[in-house]
DRENDO-1510 file (C-alpha; in Angstrom, 1 decimal, always signed):
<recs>
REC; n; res; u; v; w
REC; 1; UNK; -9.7; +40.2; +38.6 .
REC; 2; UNK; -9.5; +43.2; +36.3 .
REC; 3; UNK; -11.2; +43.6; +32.7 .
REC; 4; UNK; -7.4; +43.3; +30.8 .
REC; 5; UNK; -6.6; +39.9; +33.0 .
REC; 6; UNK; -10.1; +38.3; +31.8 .
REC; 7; UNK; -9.5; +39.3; +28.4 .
REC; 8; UNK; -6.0; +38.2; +28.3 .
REC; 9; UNK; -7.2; +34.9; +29.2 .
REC; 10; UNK; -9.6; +35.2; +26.5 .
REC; 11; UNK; -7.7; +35.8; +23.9 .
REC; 12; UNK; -5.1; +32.9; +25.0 .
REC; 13; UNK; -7.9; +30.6; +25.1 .
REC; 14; UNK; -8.7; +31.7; +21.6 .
REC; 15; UNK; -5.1; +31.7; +20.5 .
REC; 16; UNK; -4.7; +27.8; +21.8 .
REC; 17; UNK; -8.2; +26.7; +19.6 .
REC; 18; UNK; -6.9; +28.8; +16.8 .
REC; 19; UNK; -3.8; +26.7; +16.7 .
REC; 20; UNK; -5.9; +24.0; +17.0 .
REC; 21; UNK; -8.4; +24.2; +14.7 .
REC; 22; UNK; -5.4; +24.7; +12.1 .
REC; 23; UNK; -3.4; +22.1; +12.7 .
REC; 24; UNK; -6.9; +19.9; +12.2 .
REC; 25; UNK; -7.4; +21.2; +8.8 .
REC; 26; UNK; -4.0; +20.8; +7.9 .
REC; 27; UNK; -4.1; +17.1; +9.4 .
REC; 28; UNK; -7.6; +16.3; +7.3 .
REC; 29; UNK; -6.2; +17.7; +4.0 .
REC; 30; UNK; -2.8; +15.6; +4.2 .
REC; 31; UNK; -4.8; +12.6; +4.8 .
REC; 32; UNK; -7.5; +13.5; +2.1 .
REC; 33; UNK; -5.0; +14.4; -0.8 .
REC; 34; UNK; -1.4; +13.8; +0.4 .
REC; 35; UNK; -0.8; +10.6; +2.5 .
REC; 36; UNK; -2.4; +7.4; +3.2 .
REC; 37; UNK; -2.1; +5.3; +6.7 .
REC; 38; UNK; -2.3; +1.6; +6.9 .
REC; 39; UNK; -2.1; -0.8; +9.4 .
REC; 40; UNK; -1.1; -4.4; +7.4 .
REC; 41; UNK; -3.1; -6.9; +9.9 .
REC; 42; UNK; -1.7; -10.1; +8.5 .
REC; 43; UNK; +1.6; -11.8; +8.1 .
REC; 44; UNK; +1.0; -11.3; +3.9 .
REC; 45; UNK; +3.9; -8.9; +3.5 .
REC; 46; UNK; +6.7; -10.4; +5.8 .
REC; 47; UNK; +9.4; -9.7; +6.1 .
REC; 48; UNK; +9.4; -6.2; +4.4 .
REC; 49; UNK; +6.3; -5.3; +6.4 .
REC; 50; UNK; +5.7; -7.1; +10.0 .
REC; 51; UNK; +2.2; -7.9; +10.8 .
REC; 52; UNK; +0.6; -5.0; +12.8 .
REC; 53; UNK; +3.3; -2.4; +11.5 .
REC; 54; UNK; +1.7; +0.7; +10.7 .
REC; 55; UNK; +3.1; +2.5; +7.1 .
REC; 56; UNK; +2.2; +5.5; +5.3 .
REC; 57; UNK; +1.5; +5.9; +1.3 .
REC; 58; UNK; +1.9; +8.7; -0.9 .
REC; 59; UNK; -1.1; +9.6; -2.6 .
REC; 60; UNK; +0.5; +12.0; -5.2 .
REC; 61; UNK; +2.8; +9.3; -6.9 .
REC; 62; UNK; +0.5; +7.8; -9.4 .
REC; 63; UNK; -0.3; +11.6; -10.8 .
REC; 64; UNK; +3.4; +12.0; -12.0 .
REC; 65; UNK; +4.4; +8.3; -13.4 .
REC; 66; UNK; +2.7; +4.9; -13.5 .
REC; 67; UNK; +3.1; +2.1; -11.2 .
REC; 68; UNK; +5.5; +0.0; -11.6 .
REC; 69; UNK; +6.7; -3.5; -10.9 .
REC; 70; UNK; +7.8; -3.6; -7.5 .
REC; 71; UNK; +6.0; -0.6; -5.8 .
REC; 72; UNK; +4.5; -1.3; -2.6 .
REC; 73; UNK; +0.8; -0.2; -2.8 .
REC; 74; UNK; -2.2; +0.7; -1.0 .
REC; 75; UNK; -5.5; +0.0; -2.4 .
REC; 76; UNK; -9.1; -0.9; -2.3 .
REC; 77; UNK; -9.5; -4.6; -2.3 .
REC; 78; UNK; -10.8; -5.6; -6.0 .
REC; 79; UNK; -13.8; -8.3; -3.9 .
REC; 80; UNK; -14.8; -5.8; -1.2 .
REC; 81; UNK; -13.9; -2.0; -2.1 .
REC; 82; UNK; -14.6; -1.3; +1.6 .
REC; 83; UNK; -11.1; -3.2; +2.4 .
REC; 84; UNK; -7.7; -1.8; +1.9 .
REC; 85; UNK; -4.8; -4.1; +1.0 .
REC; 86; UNK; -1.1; -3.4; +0.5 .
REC; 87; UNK; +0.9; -5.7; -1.4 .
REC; 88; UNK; +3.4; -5.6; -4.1 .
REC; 89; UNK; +3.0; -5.0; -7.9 .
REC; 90; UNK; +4.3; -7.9; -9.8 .
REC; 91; UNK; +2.3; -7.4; -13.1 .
REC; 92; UNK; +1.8; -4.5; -15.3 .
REC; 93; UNK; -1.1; -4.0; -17.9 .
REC; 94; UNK; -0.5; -6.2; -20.7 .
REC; 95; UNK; +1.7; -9.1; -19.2 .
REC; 96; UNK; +1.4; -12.3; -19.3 .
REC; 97; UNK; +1.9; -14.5; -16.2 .
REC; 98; UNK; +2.7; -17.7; -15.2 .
REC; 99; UNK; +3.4; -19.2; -12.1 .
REC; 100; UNK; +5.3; -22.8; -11.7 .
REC; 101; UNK; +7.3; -24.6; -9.8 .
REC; 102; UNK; +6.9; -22.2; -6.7 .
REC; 103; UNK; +8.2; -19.5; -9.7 .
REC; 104; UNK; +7.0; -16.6; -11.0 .
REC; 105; UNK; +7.6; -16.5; -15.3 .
REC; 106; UNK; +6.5; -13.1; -17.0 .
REC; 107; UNK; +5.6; -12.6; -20.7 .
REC; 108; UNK; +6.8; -16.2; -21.7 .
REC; 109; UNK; +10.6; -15.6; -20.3 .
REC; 110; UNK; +12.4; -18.3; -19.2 .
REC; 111; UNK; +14.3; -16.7; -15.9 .
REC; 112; UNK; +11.9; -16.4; -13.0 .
REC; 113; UNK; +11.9; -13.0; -12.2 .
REC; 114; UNK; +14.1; -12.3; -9.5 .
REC; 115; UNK; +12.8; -10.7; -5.5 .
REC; 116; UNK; +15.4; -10.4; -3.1 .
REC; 117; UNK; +12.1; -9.3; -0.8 .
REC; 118; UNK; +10.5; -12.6; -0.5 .
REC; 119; UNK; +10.3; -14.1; +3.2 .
REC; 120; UNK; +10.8; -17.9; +1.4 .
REC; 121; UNK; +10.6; -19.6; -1.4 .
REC; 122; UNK; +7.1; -20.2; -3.0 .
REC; 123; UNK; +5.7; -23.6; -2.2 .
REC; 124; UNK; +5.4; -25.2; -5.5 .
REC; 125; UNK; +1.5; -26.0; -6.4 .
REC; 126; UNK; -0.7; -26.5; -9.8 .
REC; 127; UNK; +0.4; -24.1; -12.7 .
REC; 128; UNK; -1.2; -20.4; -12.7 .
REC; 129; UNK; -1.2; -18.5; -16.1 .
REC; 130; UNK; -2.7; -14.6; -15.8 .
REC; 131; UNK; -2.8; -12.4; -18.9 .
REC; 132; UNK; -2.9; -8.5; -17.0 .
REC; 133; UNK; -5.6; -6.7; -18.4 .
REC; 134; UNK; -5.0; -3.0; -19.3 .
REC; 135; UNK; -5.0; -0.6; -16.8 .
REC; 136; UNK; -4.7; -3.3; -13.9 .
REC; 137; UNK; -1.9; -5.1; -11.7 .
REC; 138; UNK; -1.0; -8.2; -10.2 .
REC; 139; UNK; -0.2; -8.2; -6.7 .
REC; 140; UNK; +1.3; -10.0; -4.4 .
REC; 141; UNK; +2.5; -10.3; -1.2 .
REC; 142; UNK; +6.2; -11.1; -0.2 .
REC; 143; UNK; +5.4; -14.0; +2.0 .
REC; 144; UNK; +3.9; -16.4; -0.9 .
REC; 145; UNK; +2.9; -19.0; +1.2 .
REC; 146; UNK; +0.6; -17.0; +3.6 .
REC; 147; UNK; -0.3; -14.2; +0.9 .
REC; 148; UNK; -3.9; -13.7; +0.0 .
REC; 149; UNK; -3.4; -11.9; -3.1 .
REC; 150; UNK; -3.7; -11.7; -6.7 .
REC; 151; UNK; -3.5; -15.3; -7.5 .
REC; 152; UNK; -6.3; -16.5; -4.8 .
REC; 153; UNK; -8.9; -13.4; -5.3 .
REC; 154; UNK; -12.3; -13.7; -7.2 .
REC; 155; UNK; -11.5; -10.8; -9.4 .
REC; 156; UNK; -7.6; -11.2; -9.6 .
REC; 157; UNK; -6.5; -7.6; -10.9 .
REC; 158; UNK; -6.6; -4.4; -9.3 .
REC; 159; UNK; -7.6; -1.7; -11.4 .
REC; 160; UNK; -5.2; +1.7; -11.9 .
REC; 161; UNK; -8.6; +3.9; -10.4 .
REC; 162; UNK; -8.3; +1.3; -7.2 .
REC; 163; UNK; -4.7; +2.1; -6.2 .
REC; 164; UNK; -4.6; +4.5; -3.3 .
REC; 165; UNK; -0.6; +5.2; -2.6 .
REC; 166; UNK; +2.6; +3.8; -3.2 .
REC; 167; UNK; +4.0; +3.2; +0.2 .
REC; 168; UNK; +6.9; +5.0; +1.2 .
REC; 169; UNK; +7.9; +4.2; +5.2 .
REC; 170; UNK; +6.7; +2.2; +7.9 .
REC; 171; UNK; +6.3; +4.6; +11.3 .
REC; 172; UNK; +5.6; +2.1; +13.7 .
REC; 173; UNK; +6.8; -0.2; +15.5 .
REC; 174; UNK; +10.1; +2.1; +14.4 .
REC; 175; UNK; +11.0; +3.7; +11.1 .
REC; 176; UNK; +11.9; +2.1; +7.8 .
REC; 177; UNK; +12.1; +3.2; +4.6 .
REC; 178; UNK; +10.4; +0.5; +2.0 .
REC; 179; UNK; +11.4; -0.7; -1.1 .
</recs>
């Protein structure tokens, strides 16, 4: 071997780490500022989310507009902060609600509110009344009757600071946008 041979391999070796090291950084930042991944590990969110189906949040949504009823969210877990949950926002700060009847009723309406999303109809159980504090949801998961959520936690509301993303796609098993 000649001196330009070994330093041609040098400098491919140290093109391949550079690429490397790059796409690393570029990987940690998206994942620190940009996106957030979840695995859902329970059958909470059938049928819009499968147990085991792997989906990805956007961190920045929440910096442009509030969340909203109906968003999909990631976020820390308002009994143990190490736990991330993703369920659906039913509530918004300031509204009042009651379940009945295997119905959801918000701020004293008399029309349940309509969700095309849930797997089945709510199994009808005592009457729940929530009054959503400021700055705090409600969540829920779209299969009621096998949902740990909102209406079953110690501290039932999870605070604006708490919500990680709004979930945009499932990548895995397959792709699908979520709504």
């Amino acid at each position: 071997m000649n001196k330009n041979s070994d330093f041609d391999v040098v400098k491919e070796i140290f093109s391949w780490i550079s690429i490397i090291v790059v796409a690393a950084v570029i990987a940690l930042v998206l994942n620190l500022f940009i996106i957030a991944n979840s695995r859902v590990p329970s059958a909470s969110m059938e049928n819009t989310i499968m147990t085991g189906d792997r989906v990805v949040g956007f961190r920045l949504t929440y910096l442009f507009q509030e969340p909203k009823r109906g968003d999909v969210i990631i976020f820390k877990f308002p009994d143990d902060e190490s736990l991330y949950y993703v369920k659906r926002i039913i509530g918004e700060p300031g509204d009042v609600i009651d379940i009945k009847d295997g119905k959801i009723y918000l701020n004293n309406s008399e029309t349940p509110l309509e969700e095309d999303y849930i797997k089945e109809p709510m199994i009808p159980e005592a009457p729940m009344h929530f009054e959503v504090p400021e700055d705090s949801y409600f969540c829920m998961g779209d299969n009621r009757n096998n949902s740990a959520d909102s209406r079953r936690w110690i501290h039932p509301f999870v605070h604006k600071d708490k919500i990680i993303a709004k979930v945009i796609f499932r990548y895995f098993p397959g792709f699908k946008m979520i709504k």
